[in-house]
C-alpha positions in Angstrom: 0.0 0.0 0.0 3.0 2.3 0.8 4.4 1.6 -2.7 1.4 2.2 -4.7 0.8 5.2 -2.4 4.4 6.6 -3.5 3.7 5.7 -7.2 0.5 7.7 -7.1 2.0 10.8 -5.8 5.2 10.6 -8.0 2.9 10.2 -11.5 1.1 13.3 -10.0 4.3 14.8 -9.1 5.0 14.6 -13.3 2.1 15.3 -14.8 2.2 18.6 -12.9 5.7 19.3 -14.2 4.2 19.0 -17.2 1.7 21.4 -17.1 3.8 23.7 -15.8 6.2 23.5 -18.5 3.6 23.5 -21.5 1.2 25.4 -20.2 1.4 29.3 -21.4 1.8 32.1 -18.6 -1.2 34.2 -17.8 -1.5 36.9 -18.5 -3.3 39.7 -17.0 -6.4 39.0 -19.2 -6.7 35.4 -18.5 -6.1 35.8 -14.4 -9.0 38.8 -14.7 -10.9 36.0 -16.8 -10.6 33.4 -13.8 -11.1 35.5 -11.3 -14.3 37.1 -12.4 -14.9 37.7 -16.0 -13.0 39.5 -18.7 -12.2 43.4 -18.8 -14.3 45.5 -20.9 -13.5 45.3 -24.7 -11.5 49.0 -26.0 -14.4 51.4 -27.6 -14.6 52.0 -31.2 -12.8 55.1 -30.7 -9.8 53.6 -29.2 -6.3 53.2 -30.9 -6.5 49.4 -31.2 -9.5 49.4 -32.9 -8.9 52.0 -34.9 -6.2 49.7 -36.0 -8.3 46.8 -36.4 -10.3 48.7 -39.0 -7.7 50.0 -40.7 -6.4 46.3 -41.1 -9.3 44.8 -41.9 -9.1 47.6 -44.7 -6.3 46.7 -46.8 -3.8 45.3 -44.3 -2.0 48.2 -44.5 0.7 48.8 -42.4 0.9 49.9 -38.9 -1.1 53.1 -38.5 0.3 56.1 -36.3 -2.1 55.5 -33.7 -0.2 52.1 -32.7 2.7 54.4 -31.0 0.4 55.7 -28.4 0.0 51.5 -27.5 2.3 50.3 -25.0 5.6 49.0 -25.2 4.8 45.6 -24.3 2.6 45.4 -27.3 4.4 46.9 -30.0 7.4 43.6 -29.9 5.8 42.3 -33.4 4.8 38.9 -31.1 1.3 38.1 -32.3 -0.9 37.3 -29.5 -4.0 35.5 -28.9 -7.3 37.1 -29.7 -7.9 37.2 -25.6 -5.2 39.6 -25.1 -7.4 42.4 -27.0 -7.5 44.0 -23.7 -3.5 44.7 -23.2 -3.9 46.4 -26.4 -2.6 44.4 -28.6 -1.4 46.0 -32.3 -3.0 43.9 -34.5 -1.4 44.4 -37.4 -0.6 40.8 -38.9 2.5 40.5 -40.7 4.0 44.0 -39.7 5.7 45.3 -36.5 5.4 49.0 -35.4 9.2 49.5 -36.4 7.1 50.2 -39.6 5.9 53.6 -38.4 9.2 54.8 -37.1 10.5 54.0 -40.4 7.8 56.4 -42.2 8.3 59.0 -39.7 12.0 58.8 -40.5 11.2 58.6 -43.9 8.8 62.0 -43.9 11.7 63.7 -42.1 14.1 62.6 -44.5 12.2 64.3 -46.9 11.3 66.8 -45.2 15.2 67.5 -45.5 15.2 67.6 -48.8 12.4 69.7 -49.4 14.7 72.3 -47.1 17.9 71.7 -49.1 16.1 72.4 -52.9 15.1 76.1 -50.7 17.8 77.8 -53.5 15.9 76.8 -56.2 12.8 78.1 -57.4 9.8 77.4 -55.8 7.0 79.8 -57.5 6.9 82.8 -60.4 5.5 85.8 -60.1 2.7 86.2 -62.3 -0.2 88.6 -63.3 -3.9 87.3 -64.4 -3.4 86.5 -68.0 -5.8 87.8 -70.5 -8.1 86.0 -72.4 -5.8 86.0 -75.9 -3.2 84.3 -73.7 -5.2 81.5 -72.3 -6.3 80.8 -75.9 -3.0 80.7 -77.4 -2.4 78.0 -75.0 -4.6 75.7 -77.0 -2.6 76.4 -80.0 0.6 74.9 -78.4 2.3 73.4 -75.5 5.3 76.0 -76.4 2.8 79.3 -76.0 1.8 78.0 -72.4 5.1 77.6 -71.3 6.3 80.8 -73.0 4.8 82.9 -70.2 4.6 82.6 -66.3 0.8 82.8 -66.2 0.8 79.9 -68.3 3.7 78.1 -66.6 2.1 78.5 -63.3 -1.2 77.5 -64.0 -0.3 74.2 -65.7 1.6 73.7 -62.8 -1.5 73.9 -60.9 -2.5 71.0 -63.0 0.6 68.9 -62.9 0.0 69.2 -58.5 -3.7 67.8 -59.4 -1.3 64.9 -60.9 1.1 64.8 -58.5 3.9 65.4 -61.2 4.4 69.2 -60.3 8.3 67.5 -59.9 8.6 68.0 -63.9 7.6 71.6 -63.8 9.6 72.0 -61.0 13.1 70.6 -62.6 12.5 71.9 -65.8 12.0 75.7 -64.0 15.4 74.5 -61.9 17.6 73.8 -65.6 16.1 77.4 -66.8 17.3 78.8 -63.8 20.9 77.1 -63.8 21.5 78.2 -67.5 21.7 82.0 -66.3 24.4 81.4 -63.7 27.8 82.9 -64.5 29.7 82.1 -61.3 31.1 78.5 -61.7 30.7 78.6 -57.7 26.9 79.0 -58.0 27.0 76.5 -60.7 28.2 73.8 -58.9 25.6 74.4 -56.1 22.7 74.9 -57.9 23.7 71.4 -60.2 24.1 69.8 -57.1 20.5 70.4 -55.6 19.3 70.0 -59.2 21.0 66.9 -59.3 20.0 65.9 -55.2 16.5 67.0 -55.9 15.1 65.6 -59.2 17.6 62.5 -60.4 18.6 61.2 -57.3 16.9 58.1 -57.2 17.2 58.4 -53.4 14.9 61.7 -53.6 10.9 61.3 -53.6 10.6 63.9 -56.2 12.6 62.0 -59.0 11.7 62.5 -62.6 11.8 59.9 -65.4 15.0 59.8 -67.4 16.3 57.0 -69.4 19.3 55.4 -68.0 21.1 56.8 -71.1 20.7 60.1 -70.0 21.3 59.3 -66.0 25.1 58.2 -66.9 25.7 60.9 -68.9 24.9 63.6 -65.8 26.7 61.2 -63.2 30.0 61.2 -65.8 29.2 65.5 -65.7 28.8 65.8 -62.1 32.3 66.4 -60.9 32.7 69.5 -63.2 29.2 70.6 -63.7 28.1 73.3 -66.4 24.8 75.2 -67.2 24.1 72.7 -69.4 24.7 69.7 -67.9 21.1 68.7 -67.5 19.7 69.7 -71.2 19.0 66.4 -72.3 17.1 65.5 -69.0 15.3 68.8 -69.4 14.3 67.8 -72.7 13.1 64.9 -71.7 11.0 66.0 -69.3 9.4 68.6 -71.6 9.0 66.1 -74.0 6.8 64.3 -71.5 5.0 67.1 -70.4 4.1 68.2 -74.0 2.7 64.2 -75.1 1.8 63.1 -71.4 -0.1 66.1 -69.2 -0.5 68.8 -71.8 -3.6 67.1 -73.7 -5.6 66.4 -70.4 -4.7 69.8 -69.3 -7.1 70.9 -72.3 -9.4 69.0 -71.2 -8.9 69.6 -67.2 -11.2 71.6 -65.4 -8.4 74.1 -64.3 -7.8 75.3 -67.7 -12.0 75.5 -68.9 -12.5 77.2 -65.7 -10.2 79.9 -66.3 -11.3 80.3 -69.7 -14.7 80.7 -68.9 -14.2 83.5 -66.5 -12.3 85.2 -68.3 -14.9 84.8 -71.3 -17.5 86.2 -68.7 -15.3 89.1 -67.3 
């Protein structure tokens, strides 16, 4: 009787080891669940479920709102749905590491936008008349004969998000009528930083013939060391944005109140 006694409580002596040691920790969530029933849900207005939504959405990555979560629960472990109430980010496939990387990302560019300060951002321009805005009709070189016209197809090419063309080809005008060799070099430089990186997020389209023909250039830059590229990118302007700019209400609205003035 001793011996089976001391059997009994040995097996039971194991089999508790073994719980122990497979069983997962509780958390606070499944201790509140034991002890009386599990803690209220977050509201729909909360960060996490903001985040769920936003998921559920697209599975986009991991929205802002997940850095106001807690440390614990931004370590990219996923946990099971009854940890909702630690605040779990839910984002899947992700970790938060994902929104520090777009916040260094926007001040990276942010940066940049800084540096291209010595270029031109805007022209001065008066209302243009109503023979000017139909001459633009005519041809792609009578809009961008004139800063009215300039400016307000750049207008459209922001609607596009492709104002970078205008912008670069406004740059390469601006570089050809630098004398210094000082200034030159600067202004080629944020030209070059700005528009054909392919590290910047305002990068134009160039061939690749073009690209190595400006990186050979860039040691000893000159006015016209971006001509080709400016071509280019006029070229693409005139087939590509020019014919729905025509068409774009930007352009019919300003024709018609002028027609009505």
């Amino acid at each position: 009787n001793k011996n089976n006694r001391e059997g009994r409580d040995a097996c039971a002596w194991l089999a508790s080891r073994r719980l122990r040691v497979r069983s997962p920790p509780l958390t606070d969530v499944t201790r509140a669940g034991i002890s009386g029933g599990l803690p209220t849900l977050p509201g729909k207005d909360s960060p996490w479920a903001q985040s769920r939504w936003r998921c559920a959405n697209g599975r986009r990555r991991c929205p802002k709102s997940c850095q106001a979560l807690p440390q614990t629960a931004r370590s990219g472990d996923h946990k099971p749905p009854y940890a909702v109430a630690s605040a779990w980010c839910c984002c899947c496939s992700c970790s938060c590491l994902a929104v520090q990387n777009q916040d260094e990302e926007r001040a990276r560019r942010a940066s940049q936008e800084v540096q291209g300060e010595g270029l031109t951002i805007c022209e001065e321009s008066l209302t243009p008349t109503l023979e000017q805005v139909n001459t633009w009709a005519q041809s792609f070189d009578n809009l961008m004969m004139t800063p009215a016209g300039r400016n307000t197809f750049r207008e459209f090419l922001r609607s596009e998000f492709s104002e970078e063309n205008m912008q670069f080809w406004m740059a390469c005008e601006e570089l050809k009528q630098e004398a210094s060799k000082t200034k030159v070099e600067e202004k080629a430089k944020l030209i070059y930083d700005n528009y054909i990186s392919s590290l910047s997020p305002r990068e134009v389209s160039l061939d690749s013939r073009v690209r190595e023909v400006i990186n050979e250039n860039m040691q000893e830059p000159s006015q016209h060391i971006f001509d080709d590229a400016q071509l280019q990118i006029y070229t693409l302007m005139h087939r590509d944005s020019y014919p729905r700019f025509m068409n774009s209400a930007i352009y019919k609205d300003l024709l018609r109140s002028l027609s009505e003035a």
